[in-house]
N, C-alpha and C positions, 0 to 999 in steps of 0.2 A: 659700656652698659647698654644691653640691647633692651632692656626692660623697661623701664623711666627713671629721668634722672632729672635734677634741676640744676639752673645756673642764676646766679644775682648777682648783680653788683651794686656796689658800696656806694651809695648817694648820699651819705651825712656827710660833707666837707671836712670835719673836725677828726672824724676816720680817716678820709682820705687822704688827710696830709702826713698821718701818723702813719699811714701805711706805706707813704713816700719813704719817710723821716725813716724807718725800719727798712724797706729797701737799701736805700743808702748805707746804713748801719751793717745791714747782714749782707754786703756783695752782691745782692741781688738773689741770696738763697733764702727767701723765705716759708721755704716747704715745712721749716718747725711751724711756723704761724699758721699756714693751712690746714697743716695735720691736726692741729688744737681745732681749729673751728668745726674742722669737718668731722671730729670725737663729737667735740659735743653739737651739732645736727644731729648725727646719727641718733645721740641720747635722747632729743627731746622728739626723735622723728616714735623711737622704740615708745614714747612715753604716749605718743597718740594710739596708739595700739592698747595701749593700758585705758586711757581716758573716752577713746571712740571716737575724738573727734576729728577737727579738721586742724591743720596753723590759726587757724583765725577763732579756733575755741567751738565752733557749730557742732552740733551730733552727727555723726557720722546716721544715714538713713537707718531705720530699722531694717531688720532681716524680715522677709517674706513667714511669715507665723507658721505655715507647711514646711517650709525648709528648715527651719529652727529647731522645729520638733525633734528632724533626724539628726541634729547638727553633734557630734562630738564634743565641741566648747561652744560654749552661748556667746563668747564675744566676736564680732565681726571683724572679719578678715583675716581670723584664728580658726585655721581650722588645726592645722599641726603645727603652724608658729614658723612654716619654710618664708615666707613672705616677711613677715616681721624681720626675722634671724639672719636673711638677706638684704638687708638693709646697708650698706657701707658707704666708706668715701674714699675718694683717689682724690690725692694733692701733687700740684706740681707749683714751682712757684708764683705764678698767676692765677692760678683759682684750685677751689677745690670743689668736687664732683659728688653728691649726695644724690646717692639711687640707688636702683636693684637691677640685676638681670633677672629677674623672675617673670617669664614670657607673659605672665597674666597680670603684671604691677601694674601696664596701662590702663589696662579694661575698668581696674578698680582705682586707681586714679582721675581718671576722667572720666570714667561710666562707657558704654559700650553695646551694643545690641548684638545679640551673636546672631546667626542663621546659618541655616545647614547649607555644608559644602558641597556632599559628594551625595544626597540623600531628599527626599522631596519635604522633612520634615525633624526636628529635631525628636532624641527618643532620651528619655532617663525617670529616673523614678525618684519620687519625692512622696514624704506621707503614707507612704506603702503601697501609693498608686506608681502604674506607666503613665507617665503625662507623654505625652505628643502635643505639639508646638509648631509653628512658622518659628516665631522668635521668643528669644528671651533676651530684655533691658536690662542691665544693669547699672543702677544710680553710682554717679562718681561719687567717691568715699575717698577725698585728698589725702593724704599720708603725708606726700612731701611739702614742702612749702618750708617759708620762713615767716616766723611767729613773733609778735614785737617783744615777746622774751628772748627770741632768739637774737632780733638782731639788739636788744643790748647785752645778751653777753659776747656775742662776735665784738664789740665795742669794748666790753672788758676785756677780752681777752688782747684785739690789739694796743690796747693801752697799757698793760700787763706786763705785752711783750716792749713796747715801748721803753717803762721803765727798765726792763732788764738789759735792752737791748743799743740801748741810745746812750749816748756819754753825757752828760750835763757839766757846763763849762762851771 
């Protein structure tokens, strides 16, 4: 994923030994258990998109009120929904991978200042004016992250798999 992606690891103890305990259990293939987590990431990632905000609940900044005007969908970061719908995960048995390759995922991830490359000035049109520019900021609007809903259902889920997956004497 060339676009942004996140990586976590598992610091509750009471997870971690169940994720031994399932290791053990599944030969060491536990790509079912990551491809469950990394569904649901991907879900509650789609679900900030719907909500605007951040993992941590915050509103995502408002949109510039010129650019809004012209905007196709009023919710941010929507403009055609390729970013959103790009959203996935790649599991292998040690972790699983929650990102995009969507070359602009960073900019609006962590925020970003563009400037012109090849040109003395940036040129586009907003409001029905030419704006011309040095820069344009864009505020980070986190998408990805893990949210303390997320990490207890990663907790359910590996306890879930637990139960299904671990014999009990």
């Amino acid at each position: 994923m060339s676009g942004v992606a996140i990586s976590v690891t598992i610091s509750d103890a009471k997870v971690r030994r169940a994720f031994e305990q399932l290791e053990r259990a599944m030969g060491g293939n536990t790509r079912p258990l990551m491809s469950a987590i990394g569904v649901e990431l991907v879900g509650s990632t789609h679900m900030r998109f719907v909500t605007q905000t951040d993992p941590e609940g915050q509103a995502w900044q408002t949109l510039n009120t010129t650019y809004a005007e012209d905007k196709r969908n009023s919710r941010i970061l929507t403009e055609s929904g390729r970013l959103r719908d790009s959203i996935n995960a790649q599991a292998s048995n040690d972790e699983v991978r929650v990102g995009t390759n969507t070359i602009y995922a960073a900019a609006h991830q962590f925020g970003a200042t563009i400037t012109p490359k090849n040109a003395s000035h940036l040129f586009f049109r907003m409001g029905g004016r030419l704006i011309q520019t040095d820069s344009v900021t864009l505020p980070a609007r986190p998408f990805l992250g893990i949210s303390n809903d997320d990490e207890t259902a990663i907790s359910e889920i590996v306890f879930d798999f637990v139960g299904r997956y671990v014999t009990r004497p």
